[in-house]
SESEGU-492153 format. One record per residue (C-alpha): x, y, z. Coordinates in Angstrom, 2 decimals. Example, Ala and Ser with C-alpha at 12.3 -4.5 7.8 and 13.67 -1.06 7.14 Angstrom:
<pts>
12.30:-4.50:7.80
13.67:-1.06:7.14
</pts>
This chain:
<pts>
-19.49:7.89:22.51
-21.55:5.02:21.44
-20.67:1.31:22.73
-21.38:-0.14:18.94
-20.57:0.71:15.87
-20.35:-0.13:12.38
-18.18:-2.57:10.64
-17.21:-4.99:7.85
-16.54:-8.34:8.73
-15.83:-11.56:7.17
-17.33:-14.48:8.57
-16.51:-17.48:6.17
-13.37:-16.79:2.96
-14.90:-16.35:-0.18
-15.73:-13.77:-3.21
-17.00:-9.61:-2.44
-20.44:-10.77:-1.37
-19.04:-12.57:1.94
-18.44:-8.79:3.25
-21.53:-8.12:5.29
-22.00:-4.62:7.08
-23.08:-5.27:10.77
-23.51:-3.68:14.35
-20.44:-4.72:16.29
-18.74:-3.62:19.85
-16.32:-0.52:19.97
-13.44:-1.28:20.86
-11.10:0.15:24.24
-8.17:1.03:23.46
-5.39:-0.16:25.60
-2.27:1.13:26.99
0.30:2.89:24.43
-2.84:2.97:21.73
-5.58:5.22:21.01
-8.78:5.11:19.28
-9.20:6.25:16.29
-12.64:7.38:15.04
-11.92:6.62:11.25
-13.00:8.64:8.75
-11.66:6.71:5.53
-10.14:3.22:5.58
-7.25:2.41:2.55
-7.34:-0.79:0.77
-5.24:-3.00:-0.07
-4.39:-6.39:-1.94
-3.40:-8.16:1.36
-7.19:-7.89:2.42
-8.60:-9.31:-0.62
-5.86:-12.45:0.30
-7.34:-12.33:3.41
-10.80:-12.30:2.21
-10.04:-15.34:-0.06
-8.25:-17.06:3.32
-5.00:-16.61:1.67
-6.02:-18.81:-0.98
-3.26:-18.13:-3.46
-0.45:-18.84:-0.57
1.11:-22.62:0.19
-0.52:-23.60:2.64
1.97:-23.71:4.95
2.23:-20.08:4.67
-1.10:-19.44:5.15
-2.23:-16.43:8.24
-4.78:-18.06:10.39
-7.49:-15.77:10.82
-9.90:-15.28:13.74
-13.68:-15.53:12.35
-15.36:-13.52:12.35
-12.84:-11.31:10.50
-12.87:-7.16:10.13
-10.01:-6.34:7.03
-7.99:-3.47:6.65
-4.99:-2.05:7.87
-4.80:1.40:6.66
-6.56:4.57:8.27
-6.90:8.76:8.66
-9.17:9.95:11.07
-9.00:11.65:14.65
-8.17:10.27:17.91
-11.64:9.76:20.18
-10.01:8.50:23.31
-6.44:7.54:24.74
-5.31:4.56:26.26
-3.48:4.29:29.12
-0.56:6.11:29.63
-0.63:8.04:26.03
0.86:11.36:26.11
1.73:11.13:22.11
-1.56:11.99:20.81
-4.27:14.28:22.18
-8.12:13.98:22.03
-9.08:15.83:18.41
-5.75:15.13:16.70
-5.82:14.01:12.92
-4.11:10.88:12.51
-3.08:8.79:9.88
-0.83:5.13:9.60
-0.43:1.52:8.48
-1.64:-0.31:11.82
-0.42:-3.44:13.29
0.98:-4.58:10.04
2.60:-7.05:9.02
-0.14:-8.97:12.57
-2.88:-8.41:10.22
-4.71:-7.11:13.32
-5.58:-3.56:12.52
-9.40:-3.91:11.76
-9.45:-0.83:9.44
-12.67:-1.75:7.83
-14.77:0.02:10.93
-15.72:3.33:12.39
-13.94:2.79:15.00
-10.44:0.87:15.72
-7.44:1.09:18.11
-3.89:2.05:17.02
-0.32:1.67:18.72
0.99:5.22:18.91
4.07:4.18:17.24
2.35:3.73:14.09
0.57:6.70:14.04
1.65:10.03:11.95
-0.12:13.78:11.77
-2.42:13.97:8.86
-1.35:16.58:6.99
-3.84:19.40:6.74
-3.73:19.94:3.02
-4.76:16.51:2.46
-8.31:15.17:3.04
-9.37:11.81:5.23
-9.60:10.12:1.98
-6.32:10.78:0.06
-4.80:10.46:3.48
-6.13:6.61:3.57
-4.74:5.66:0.06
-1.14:6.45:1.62
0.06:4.45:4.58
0.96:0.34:2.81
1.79:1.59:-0.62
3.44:4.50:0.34
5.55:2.50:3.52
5.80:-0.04:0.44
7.37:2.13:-1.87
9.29:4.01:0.95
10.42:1.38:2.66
11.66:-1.03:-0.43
13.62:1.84:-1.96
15.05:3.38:1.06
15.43:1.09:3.38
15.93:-2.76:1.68
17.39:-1.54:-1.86
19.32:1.51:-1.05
18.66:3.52:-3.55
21.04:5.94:-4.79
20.19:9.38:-6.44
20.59:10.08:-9.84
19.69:6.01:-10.78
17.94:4.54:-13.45
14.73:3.12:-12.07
12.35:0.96:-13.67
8.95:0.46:-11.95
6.41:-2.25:-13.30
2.87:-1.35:-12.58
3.83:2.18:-11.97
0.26:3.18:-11.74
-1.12:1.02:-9.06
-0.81:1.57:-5.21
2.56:1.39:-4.92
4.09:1.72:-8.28
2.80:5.33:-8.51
4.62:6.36:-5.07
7.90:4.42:-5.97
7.67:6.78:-9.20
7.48:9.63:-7.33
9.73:9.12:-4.38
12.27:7.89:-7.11
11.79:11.23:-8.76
12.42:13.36:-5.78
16.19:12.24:-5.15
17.10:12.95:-8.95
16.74:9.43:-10.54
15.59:8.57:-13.82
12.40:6.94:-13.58
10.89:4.50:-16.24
7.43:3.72:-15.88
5.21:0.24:-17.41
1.79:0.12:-17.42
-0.91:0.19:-19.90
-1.73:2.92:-22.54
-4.48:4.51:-20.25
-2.16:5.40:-17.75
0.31:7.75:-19.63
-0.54:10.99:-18.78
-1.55:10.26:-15.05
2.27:9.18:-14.76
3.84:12.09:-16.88
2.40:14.25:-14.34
3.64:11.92:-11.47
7.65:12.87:-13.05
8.31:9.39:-15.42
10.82:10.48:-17.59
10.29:7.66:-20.18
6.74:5.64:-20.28
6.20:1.86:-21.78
3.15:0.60:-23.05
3.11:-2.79:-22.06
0.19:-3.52:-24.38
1.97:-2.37:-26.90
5.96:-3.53:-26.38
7.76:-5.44:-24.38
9.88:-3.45:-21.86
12.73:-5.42:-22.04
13.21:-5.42:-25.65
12.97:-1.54:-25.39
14.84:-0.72:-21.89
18.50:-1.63:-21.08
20.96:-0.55:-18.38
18.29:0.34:-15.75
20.15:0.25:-12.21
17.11:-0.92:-10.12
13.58:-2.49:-11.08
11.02:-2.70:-8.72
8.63:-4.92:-9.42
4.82:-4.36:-7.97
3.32:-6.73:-10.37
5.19:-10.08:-10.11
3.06:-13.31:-11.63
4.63:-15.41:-14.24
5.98:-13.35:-16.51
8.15:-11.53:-14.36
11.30:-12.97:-15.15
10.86:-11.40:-18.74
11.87:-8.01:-17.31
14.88:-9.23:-16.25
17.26:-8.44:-19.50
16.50:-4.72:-18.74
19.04:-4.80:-15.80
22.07:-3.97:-15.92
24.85:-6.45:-14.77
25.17:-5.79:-10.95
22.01:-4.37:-10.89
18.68:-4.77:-8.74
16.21:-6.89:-8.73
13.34:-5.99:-6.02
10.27:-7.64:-6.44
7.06:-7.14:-4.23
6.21:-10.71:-3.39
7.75:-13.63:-3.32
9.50:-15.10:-6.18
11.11:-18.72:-6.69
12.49:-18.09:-10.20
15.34:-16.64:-12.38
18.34:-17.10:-9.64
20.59:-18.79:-12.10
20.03:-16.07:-14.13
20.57:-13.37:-11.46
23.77:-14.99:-10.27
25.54:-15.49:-13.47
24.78:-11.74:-14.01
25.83:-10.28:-10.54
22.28:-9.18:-10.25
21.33:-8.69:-6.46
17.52:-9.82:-5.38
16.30:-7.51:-2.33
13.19:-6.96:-0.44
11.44:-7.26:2.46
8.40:-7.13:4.26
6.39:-3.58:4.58
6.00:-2.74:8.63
4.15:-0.42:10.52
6.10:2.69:10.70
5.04:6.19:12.36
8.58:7.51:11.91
8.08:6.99:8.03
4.45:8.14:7.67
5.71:11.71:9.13
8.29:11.76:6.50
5.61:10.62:3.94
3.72:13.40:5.52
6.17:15.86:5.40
6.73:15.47:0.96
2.60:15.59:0.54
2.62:19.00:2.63
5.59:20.20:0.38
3.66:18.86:-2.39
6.33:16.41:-4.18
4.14:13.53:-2.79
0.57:12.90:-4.00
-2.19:10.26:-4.16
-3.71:8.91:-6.83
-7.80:7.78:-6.08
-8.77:5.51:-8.17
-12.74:5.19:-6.57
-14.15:6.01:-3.56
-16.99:3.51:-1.49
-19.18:3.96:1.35
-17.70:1.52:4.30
-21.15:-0.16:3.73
-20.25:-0.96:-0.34
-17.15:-2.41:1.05
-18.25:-5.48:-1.50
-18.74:-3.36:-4.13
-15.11:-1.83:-3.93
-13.60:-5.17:-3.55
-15.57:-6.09:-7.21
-13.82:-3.23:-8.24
-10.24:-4.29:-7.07
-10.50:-7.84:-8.84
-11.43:-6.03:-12.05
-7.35:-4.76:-11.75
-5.70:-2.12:-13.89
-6.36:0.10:-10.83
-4.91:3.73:-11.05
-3.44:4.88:-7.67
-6.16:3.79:-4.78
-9.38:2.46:-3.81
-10.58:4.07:-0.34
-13.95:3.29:1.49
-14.74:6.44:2.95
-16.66:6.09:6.78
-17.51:9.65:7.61
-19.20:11.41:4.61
</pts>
């Protein structure tokens, strides 16, 4: 096994081009993790934020990063080595899992990294390394927001904003499997790609408003947030939910006088809910959208591509061809 390796790494914040592919240590894994030789890497908005230093957070708020930095936090590949006292995992196994997350010290972005056991999960063999990578945030997102912090119940009416991105298009179909009646916004281009995901009604946000055309939804999830995010509000029912994917400082009046309940949380490593994750792909009521596929090396290039938005399911750099 080689002592160096490949990786990306950001040595001062800034735009794509401060991604520079270099020859940097392997690292050891230590006790309770393995090493993961990965094979595709996930992306996701948080490392752009970190790219940028967390630009767009007060400042107070702001992760301090060690320079230089390697991004990413989401990987499938197979286990190279074990760590101290692993008896989890074995040498050859197919792995896949958000890492470290919310420390924002996974260092995905590399052909090799370590991983805690606990966050690991068994690929599942139907899938490839790639669609495997675009799972493990945005499907933990998805997973975790509707299962764990909202509580959905089957047989709601669901209405997810930016239903096609990372992890609009797995709240779509997770909301699907337990019988609910999913509404889906996004643009026009988008309407087939989330008829076939199970959206029983789709909106057009180029084209209407969603909340002068949807009423009486039980849930919204919100993936997209920014300023006009309080204009989806009037599609909730009274007593409904109100779950958006960042943070928010605006509409509580609103929400209170209308018995509308905010919830949410913050997406965590999770090897217990990759498996289960796992589990729906193999059954095939869970699949991943690719929206475009890098080299590790053109991690730049696939970063350019993120900030152009109106992504459709995932970006994935791809390490082992």
């Amino acid at each position: 096994m080689p002592a160096v390796m490949h990786a990306v790494r950001i040595h001062a914040p800034g735009g794509p081009e401060v991604l520079t592919y270099e020859e940097v240590p392997r690292p050891e894994p230590g006790p309770g993790e393995v090493l993961i030789r990965v094979h595709a890497a996930g992306m996701n908005p948080v490392d752009w934020y970190a790219r940028r230093g967390f630009a767009g957070l007060p400042e107070d708020l702001r992760p301090t990063l060690p320079l230089p930095y390697t991004p990413g936090t989401d990987v499938s590949g197979v286990v190279a080595a074990l760590g101290p006292g692993v008896t989890e995992w074995q040498v050859g196994d197919e792995v896949f899992g958000l890492l470290r997350f919310p420390s924002m010290e996974a260092r995905a972005y590399a052909e090799y990294t370590t991983a805690p056991v606990g966050d690991l999960a068994r690929k599942p063999a139907s899938v490839d390394h790639v669609h495997a990578a675009g799972v493990p945030m945005a499907g933990l997102t998805a997973y975790q927001f509707l299962f764990d912090y909202i509580g959905l119940e089957p047989g709601s009416r669901v209405l997810v904003n930016g239903a096609a991105g990372g992890v609009g298009h797995f709240a779509v179909q997770l909301a699907k499997g337990v019988g609910c009646h999913v509404i889906g916004v996004a643009s026009g281009r988008h309407e087939a790609f989330l008829k076939e995901l199970g959206v029983a009604e789709f909106i057009d946000y180029t084209q209407v408003a969603a909340a002068e055309v949807v009423r009486d939804v039980d849930y919204l999830l919100d993936t997209v947030g920014r300023q006009q995010a309080y204009r989806l509000l009037p599609a909730i029912r009274d007593g409904g939910v109100y779950s958006p994917c960042f943070l928010v400082n605006f509409g509580d009046e609103e929400l209170a006088k209308r018995g509308i309940v905010k919830r949410g949380g913050q997406v965590r490593s999770d090897g217990a809910h990759m498996a289960e994750l796992a589990r729906q792909m193999e059954e095939g009521r869970l699949r991943v959208g690719i929206d475009s596929v890098f080299p590790l090396r053109e991690a730049a290039e696939a970063h350019e591509r993120a900030e152009q938005e109106h992504i459709q399911g995932k970006i994935v750099l791809q390490v082992v061809a």
